[in-house]
C-alpha positions as CSV (number, residue, x, y, z in Angstrom):
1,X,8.9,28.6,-14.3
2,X,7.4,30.4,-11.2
3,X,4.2,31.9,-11.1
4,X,3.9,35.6,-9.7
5,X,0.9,37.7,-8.9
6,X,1.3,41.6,-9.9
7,X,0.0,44.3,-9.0
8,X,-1.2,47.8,-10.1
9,X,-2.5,50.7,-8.3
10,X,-4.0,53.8,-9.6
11,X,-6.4,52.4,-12.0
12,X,-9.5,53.4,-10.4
13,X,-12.9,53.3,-12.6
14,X,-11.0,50.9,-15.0
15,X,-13.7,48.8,-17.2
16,X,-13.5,45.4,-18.1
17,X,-12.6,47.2,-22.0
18,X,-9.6,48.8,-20.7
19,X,-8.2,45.4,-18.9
20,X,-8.9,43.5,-21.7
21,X,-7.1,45.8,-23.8
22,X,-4.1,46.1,-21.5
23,X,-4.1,42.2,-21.2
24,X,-4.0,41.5,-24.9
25,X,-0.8,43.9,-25.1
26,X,0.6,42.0,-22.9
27,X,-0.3,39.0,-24.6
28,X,1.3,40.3,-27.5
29,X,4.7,40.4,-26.0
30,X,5.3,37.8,-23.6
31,X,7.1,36.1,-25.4
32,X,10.2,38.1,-26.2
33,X,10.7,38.1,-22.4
34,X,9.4,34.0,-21.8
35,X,6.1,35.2,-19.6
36,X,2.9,33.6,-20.0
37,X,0.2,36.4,-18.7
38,X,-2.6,33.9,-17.7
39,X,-5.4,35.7,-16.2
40,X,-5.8,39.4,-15.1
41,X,-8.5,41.1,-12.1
42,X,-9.4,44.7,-11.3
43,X,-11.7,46.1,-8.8
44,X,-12.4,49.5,-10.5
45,X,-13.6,50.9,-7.1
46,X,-9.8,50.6,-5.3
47,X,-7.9,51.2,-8.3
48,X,-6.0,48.0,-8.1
49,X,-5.5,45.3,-11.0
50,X,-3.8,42.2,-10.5
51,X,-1.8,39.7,-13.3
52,X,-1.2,36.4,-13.0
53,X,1.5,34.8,-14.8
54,X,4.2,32.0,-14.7
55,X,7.8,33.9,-15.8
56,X,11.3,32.8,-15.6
57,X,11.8,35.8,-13.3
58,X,9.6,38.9,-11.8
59,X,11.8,41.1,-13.8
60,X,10.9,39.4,-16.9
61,X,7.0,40.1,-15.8
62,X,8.0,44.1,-15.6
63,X,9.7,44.3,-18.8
64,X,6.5,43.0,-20.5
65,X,4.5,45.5,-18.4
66,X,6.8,48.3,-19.0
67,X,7.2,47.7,-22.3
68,X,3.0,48.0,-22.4
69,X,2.3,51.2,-20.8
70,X,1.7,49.6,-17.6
71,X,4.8,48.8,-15.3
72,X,3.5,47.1,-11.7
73,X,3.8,48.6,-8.4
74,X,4.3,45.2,-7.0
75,X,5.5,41.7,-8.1
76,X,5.2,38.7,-5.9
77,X,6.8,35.1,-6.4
78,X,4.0,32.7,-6.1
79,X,5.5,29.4,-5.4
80,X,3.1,27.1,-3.6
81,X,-0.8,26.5,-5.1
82,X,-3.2,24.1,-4.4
């Protein structure tokens, strides 16, 4: 599986509520599409949230977001980590 970092924009004056919320519906159904959502960021100030997950594809990871409420403006193949 690859991992991919996600991104959303437009989310300004999100609170740590609202993420948590909108990462437990995706935790709810990642699995129909094989994702594993593993950690989520916002800075409320930008606007900007970012997902991390390991997916067998980045359209996989949109399916789950779309299928949430929250479809990403970005999805990025994260291949190499230390």
């Amino acid at each position: 599986m690859t991992m991919f970092m996600d991104v959303h924009h437009g989310m300004a004056g999100i609170t740590a509520e609202q993420l948590k919320a909108a990462h437990e519906a995706d935790l709810a159904v990642q699995d129909r599409e094989g994702v594993e959502f593993r950690q989520a960021w916002a800075d409320p100030e930008s606007g900007t949230v970012y997902c991390l997950s390991s997916a067998p594809s980045k359209e996989a990871v949109q399916r789950v977001h779309e299928r949430t409420g929250h479809p990403a403006d970005e999805v990025h193949p994260v291949p190499l980590q230390v």
